[in-house]
Each structure stands twice: as structure tokens, then as C-alpha cells.
N, CA, C and O of each residue as an XYZ file, in Angstrom:
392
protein
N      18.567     15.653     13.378
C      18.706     14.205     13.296
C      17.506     13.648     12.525
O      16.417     14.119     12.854
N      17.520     12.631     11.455
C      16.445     12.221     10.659
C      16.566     10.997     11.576
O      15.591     11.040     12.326
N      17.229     10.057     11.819
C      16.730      8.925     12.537
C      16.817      8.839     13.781
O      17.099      9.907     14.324
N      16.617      7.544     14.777
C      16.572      8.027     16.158
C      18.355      7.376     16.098
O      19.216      7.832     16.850
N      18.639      6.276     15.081
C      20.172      5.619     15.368
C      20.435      5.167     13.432
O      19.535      5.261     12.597
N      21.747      4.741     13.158
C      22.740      4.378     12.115
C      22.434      2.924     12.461
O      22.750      2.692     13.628
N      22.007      2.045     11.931
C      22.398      0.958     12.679
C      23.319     -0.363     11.261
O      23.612      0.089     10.153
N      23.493     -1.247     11.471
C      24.968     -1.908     10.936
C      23.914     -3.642     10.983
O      24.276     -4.224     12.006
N      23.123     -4.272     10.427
C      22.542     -5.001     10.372
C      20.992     -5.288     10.972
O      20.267     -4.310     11.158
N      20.639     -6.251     11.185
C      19.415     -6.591     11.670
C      19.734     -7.409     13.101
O      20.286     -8.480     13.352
N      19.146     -6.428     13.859
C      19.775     -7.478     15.361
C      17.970     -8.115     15.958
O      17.686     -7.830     17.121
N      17.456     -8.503     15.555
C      15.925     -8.817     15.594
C      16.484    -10.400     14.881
O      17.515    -10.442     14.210
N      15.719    -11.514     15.125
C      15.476    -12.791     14.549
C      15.208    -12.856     13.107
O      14.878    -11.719     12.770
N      15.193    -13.728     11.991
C      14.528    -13.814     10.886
C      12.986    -14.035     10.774
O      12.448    -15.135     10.647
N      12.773    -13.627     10.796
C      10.938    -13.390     10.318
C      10.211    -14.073      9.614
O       9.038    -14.308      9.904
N      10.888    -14.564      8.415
C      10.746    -15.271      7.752
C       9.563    -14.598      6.314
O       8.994    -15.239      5.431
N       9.553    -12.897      6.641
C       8.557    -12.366      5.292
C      10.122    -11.901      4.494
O      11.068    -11.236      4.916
N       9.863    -12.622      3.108
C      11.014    -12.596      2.095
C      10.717    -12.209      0.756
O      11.602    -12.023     -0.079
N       9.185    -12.050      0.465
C       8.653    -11.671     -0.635
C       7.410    -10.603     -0.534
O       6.612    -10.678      0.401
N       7.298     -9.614     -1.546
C       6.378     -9.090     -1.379
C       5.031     -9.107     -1.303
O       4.267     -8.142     -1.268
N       4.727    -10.520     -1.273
C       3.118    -11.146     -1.301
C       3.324    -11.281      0.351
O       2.460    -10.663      0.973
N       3.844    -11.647      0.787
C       4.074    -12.078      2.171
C       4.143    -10.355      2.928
O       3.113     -9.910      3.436
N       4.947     -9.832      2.925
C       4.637     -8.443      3.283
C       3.740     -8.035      3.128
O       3.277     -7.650      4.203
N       2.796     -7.760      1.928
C       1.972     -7.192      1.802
C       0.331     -7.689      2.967
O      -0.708     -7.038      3.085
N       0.614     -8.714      3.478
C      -0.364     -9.157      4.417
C       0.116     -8.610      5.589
O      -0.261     -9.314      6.526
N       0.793     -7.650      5.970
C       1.089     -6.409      7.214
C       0.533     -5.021      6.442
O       0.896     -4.365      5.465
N      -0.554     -4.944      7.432
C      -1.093     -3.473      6.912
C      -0.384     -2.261      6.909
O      -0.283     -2.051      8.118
N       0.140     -1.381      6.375
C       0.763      0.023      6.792
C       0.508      0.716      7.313
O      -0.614      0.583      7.801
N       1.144      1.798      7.608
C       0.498      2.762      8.718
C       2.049      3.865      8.905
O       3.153      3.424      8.586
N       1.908      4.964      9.330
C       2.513      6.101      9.300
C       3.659      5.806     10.722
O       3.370      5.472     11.871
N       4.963      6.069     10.129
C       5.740      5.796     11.289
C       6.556      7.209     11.327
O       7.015      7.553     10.238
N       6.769      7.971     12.306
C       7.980      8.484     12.403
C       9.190      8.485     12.049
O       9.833      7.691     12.736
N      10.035      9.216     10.995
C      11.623      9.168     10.581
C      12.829      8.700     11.852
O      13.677      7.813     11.948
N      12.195     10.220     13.011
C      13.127      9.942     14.052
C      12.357      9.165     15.479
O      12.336      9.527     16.656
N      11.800      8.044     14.841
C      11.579      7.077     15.839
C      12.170      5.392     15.182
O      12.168      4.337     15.817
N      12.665      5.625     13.651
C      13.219      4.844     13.195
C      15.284      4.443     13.392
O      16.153      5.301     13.542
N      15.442      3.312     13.335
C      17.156      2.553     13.341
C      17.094      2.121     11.783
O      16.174      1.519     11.228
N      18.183      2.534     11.278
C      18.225      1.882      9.921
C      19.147      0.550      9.913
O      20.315      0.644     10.287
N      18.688     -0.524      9.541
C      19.914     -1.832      9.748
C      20.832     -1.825      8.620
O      21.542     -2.747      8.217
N      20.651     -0.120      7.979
C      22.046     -0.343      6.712
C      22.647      0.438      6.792
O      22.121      0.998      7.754
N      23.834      1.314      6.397
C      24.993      2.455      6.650
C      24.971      2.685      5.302
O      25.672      3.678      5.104
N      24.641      2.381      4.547
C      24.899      3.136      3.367
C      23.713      2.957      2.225
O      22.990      1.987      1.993
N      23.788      4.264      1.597
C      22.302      4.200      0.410
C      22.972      4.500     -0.932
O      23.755      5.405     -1.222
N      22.471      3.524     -1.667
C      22.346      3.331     -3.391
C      22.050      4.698     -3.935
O      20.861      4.978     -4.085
N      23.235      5.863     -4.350
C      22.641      7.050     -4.694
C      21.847      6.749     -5.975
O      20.978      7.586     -6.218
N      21.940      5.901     -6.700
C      20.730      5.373     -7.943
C      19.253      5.486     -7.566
O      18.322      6.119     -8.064
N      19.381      4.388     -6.172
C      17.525      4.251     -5.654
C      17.011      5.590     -5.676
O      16.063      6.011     -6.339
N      18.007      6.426     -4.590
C      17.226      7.961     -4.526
C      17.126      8.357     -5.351
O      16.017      8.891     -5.357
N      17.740      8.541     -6.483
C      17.250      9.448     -7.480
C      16.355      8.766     -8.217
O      15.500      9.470     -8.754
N      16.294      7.601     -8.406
C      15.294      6.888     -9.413
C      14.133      7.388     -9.317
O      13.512      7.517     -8.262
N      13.753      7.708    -10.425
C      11.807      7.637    -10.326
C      10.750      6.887    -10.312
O       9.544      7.043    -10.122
N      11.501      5.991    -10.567
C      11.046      4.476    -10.692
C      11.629      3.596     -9.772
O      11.923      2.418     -9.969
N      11.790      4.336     -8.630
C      12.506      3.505     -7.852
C      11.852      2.088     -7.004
O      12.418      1.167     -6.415
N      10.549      2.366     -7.225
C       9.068      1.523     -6.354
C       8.453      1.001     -7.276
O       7.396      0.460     -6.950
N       8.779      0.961     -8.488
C       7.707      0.650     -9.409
C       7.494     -1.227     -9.858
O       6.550     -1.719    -10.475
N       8.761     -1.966     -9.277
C       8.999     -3.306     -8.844
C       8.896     -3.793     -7.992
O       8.737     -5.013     -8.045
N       8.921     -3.268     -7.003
C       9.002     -3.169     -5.351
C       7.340     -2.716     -4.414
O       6.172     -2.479     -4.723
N       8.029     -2.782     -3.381
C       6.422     -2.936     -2.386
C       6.912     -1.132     -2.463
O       8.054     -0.688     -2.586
N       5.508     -0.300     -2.333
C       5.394      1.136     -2.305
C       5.624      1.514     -0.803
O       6.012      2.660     -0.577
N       5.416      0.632      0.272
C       5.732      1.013      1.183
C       6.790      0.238      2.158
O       6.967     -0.980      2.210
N       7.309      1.038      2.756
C       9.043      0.842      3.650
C       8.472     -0.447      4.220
O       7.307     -0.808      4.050
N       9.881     -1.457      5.275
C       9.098     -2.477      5.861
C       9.925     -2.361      6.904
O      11.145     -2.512      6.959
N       9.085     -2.055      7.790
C       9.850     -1.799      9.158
C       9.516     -2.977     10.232
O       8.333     -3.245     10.445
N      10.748     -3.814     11.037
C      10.294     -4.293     11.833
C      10.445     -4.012     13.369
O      11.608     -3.788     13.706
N       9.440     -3.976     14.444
C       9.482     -3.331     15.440
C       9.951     -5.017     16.484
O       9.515     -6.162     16.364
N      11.209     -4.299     17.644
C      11.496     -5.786     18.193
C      11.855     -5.033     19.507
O      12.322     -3.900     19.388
N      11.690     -5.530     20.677
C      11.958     -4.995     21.597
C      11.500     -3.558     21.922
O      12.126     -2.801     22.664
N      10.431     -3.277     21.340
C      10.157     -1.543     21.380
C      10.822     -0.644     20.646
O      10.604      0.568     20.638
N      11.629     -1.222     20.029
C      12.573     -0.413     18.712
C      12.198     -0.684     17.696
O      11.824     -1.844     17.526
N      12.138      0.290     16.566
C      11.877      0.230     15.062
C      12.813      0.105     14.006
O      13.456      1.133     13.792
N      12.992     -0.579     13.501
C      13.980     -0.973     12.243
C      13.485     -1.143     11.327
O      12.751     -2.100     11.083
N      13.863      0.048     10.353
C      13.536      0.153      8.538
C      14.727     -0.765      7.838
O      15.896     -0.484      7.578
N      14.131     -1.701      7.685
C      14.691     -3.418      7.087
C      14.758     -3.082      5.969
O      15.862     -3.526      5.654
N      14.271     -2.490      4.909
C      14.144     -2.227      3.410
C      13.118     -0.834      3.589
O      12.085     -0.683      4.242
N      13.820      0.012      2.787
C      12.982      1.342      2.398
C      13.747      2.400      2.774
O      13.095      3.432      2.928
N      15.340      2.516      3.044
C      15.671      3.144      2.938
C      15.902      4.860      2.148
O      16.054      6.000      2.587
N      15.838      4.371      1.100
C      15.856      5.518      0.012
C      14.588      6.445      0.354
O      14.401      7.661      0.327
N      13.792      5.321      0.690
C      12.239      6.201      0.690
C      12.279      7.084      2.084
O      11.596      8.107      2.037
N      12.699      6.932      2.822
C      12.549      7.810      3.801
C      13.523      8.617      4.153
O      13.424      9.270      5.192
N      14.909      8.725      3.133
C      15.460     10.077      2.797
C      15.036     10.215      1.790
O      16.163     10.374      1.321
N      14.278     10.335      0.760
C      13.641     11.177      0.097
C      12.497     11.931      0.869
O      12.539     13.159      0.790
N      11.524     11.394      1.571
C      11.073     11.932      2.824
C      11.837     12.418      3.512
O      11.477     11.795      4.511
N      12.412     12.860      3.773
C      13.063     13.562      4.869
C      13.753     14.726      3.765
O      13.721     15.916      4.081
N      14.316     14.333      2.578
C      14.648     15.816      1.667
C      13.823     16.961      1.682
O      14.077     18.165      1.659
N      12.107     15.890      1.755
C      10.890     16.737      1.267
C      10.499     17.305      2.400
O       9.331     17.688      2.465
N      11.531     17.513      3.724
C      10.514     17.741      4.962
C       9.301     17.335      5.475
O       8.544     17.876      6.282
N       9.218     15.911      4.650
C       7.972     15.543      5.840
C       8.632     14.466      6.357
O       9.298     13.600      5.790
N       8.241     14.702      8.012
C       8.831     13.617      9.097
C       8.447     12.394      9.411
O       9.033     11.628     10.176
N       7.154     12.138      8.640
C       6.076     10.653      8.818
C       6.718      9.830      6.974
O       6.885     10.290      5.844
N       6.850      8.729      7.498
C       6.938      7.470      6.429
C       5.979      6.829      6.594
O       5.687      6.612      7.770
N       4.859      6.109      5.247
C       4.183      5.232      5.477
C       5.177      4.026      4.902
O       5.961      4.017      3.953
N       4.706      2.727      6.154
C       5.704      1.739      6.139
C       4.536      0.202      6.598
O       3.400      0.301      7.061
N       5.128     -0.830      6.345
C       4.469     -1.714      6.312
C       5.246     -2.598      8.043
O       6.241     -3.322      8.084
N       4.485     -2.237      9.054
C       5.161     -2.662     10.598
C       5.113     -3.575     11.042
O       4.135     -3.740     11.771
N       5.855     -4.447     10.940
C       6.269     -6.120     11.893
C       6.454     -6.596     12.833
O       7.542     -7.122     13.069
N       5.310     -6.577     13.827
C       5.626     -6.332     15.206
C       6.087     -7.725     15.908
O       5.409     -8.752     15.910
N       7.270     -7.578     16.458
C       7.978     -9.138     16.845
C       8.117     -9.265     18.355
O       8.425    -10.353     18.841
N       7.881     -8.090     19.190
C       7.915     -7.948     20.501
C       7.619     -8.991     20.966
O       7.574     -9.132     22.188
């Protein structure tokens, strides 16, 4: 199992971080694959393969944590490409809403 759940939206409140200047004021830090819920069912086989897939974008995943659960909100691709490469840690940018 790469994640801890599949998940089908964002069941957490709006947050209100919508740009990457605004994210980027949450420090990152190393999260677990299978301690992550993904709020999407399906991945852009383009992103994964891109090599350039980050090169517009924030370099790290943005996960928000709500109720003691973790949800990778954006960064999908990146942490099955992590997980292709066998390593089980994502660095991700964590939103703690508890």
C-alpha cells in the first residue's frame, strides 16, 4: 500500500492558501507516503512523466493535516514518483488545521 486511503475530494474547510507565495510561508518537512489520503482518484500521466513537472510550481507537495489525518491537496505526481523510486518519505509543505 503507498497511501494510508484513495480519497475523492477535500473533506477539511477552505484554508484559504491559493497561491504559491502564500504556501510557501508553511515550512516543509518530511511526511510519510503511507501516512498520507490523497483528495484526488486520478493522476495526469503527463505530470509524472514530465521533467519539468515542478519547474512552475511549488517543489514541494502541500499537504493539509485536519483532524489528525493527512491530505496531499496538490503533489500528487510527486509522491508516486517517490514511491516508483522506493523512497517512502515526501518532503511536503504541512497545514496544520486541527
Amino acid at each position: 500500500m503507498i497511501f494510508k486511503a484513495v480519497g475523492d475530494g477535500r473533506p477539511y474547510p477552505d484554508h484559504g492558501l491559493t497561491t504559491p507565495k502564500q504556501w510557501a510561508e508553511v515550512a516543509p518537512r518530511q511526511v510519510r507516503l503511507d501516512e498520507l489520503v490523497t483528495t484526488k482518484r486520478t493522476l495526469d500521466l503527463g505530470n509524472l512523466l514530465s521533467e519539468d513537472s515542478t519547474f512552475y510550481g511549488d517543489l514541494f507537495a502541500h499537504v493539509v493535516q485536519f483532524r489528525g489525518v493527512m491530505y496531499l491537496e496538490d503533489g500528487l505526481h510527486r509522491a508516486v514518483r517517490a514511491a516508483l523510486q522506493q523512497r517512502p518519505i515526501l518532503h511536503a509543505r504541512v497545514l496544520v488545521m486541527d
